[in-house]
N, C-alpha and C positions, 0 to 999 in steps of 0.2 A: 625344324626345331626352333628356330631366333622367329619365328613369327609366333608361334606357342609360346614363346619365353614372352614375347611383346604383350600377346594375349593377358597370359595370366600379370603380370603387371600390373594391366590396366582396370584389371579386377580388383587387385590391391589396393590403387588408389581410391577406385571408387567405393570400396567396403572402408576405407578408414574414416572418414568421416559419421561413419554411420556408428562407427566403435566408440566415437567420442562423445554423442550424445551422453548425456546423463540424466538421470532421473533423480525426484525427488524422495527425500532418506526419510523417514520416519524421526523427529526427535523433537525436542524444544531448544528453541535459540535465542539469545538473548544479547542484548547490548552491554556494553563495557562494565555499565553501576552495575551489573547484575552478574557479574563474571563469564559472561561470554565475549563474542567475537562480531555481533551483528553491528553494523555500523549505525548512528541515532538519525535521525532524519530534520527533511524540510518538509513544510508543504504549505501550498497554497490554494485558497477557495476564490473562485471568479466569479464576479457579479457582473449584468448586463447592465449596472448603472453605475455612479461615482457612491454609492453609498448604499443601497438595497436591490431590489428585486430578485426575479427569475428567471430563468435554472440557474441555479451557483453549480458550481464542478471542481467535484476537490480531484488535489494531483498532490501524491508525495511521492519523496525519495528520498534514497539514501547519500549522506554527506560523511564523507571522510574527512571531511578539513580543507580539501581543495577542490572536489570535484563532486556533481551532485550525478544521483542513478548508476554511481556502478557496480552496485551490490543487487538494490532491489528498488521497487518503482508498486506504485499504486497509482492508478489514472483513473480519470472519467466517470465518477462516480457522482448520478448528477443528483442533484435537491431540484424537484419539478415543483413542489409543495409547500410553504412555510411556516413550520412551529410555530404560532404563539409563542415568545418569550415571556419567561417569568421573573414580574415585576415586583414581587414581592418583599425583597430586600432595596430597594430602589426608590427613593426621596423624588419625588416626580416635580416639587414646588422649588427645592434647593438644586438638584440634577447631582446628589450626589447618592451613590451607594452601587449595589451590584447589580447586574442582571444575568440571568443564564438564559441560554440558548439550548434546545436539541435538536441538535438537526438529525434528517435521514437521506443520502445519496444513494440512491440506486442502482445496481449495475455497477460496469466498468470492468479492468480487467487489471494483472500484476506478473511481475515476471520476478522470478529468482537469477542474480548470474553465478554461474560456477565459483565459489572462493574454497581454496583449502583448506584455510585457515577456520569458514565455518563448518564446512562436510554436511550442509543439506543440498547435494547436487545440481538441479537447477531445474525450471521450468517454469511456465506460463500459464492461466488460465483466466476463469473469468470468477468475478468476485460478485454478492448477494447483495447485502444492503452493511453500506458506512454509518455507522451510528457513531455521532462527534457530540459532546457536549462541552459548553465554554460558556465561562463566567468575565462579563466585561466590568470592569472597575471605572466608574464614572465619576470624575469631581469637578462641578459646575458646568455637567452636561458634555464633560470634554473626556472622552475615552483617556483612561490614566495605565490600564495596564490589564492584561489579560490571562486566563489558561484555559485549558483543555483537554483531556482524554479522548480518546479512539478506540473503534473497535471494527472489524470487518472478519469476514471470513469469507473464503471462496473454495470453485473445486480447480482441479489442474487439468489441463487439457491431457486428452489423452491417457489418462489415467486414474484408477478409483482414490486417489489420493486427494484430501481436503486440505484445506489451510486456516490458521486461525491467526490474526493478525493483532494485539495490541497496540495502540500506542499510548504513552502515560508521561506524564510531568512536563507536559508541553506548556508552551508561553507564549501570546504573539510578539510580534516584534514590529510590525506596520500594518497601515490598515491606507488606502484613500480611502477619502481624497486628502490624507493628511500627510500622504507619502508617498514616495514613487515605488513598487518594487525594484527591488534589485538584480541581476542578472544571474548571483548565486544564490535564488530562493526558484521552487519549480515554477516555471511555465503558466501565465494563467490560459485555459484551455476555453474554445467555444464550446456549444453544446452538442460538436459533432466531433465532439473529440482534439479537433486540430487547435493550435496554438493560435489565443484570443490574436485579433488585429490590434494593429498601432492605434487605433479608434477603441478601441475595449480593452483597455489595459486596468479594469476595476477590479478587487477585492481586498483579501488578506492575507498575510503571511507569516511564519512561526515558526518555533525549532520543535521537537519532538527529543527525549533526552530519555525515556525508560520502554524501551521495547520486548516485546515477547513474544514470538512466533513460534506455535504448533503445525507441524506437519505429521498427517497420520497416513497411510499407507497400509489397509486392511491383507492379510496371510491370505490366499487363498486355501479354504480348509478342504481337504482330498475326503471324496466320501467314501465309506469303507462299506461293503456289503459282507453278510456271515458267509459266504461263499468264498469271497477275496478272504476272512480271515483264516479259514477252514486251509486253504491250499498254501497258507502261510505255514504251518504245522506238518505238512504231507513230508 
């Protein structure tokens, strides 16, 4: 009997972790301006030079105030390609006026963690293409001040659930070689993912302050044959 008793125990344990997993809930979530509970984010794009080339890799997360990634994360999502920028608005003789940018990041992947507070349970997958657009404010050729929207969506591992991710009313805040990043903005990442070396510490960096994340989660619909309904009746 006390080895039966040890037995089933050891079942317990090993079934509760698996109790805890969560999945993700179907709903839309929103950051604080918008009267949700989603925290507003960082993020940073890595260049392999002090000032241009290729692949850039955007990485954001989520910033509470003290601590970056522990809500939600977007990685790795690389630009191999580069947009023409539009110079259209842009004094090319004085160096002063705007230019915009669109970029496209490929890939990469995002993780949800459990909060109560938001109740879209949690999970990981991989994400499609990051579409960023950003307007640089130029006065006498000297980058003056910036913004940007976002947008990505991905599926979630493991499950037929999609993700749509916004970000809006973002700003940057540094750029090299005119600044060092900081340690509370994310990670500039190489192009395999892992965190650039002490040698590549190039790009830009920004807050993100109006978020909006869809998660959908399709019903599995039961199919009903005139037979099935016929013996519902008997």
């Amino acid at each position: 009997m006390r080895k039966l008793s040890i037995v089933m125990l050891m079942l317990v344990f090993v079934a509760l972790p698996l109790l805890a997993v969560a999945q993700p809930v179907t709903g839309t979530y929103m950051s604080p301006n918008r009267g949700g509970n989603v925290f507003v984010g960082r993020s940073s794009v890595a260049r392999p030079t002090v000032n241009s080339g290729t692949p850039k890799v955007f990485h954001g997360q989520s910033w509470n105030g003290a601590a970056l990634g522990t809500q939600w994360e977007v990685r790795c999502g690389i630009e191999a390609v580069e947009t023409p920028p539009d110079y259209s608005q842009f004094n090319g003789v004085t160096g002063n006026g705007f230019i915009t940018y669109h970029q496209y990041f490929a890939g990469g992947t995002f993780t949800l963690y459990p909060d109560v507070n938001v109740g879209w349970g949690s999970g990981t997958g991989t994400l499609n293409v990051t579409q960023v657009t950003s307007q640089v404010f130029l006065a006498n050729f000297t980058p003056i001040s910036s913004s940007f929207t976002a947008f990505t969506s991905g599926n979630f591992d493991g499950s037929p659930c999609t993700l749509e991710f916004a970000f809006g009313n973002g700003f940057g805040v540094g750029e090299t070689p005119y600044a060092s990043k900081p340690a509370t903005y994310p990670a500039f990442l190489a192009a395999d993912c892992s965190p650039a070396d002490a040698a590549h510490q190039f790009g830009v960096w920004g807050d993100t302050n109006d978020i909006i994340i869809n998660i959908y989660c399709p019903v599995p619909v039961e199919q009903s044959t005139w037979g099935h309904v016929k013996s519902l009746y008997r």
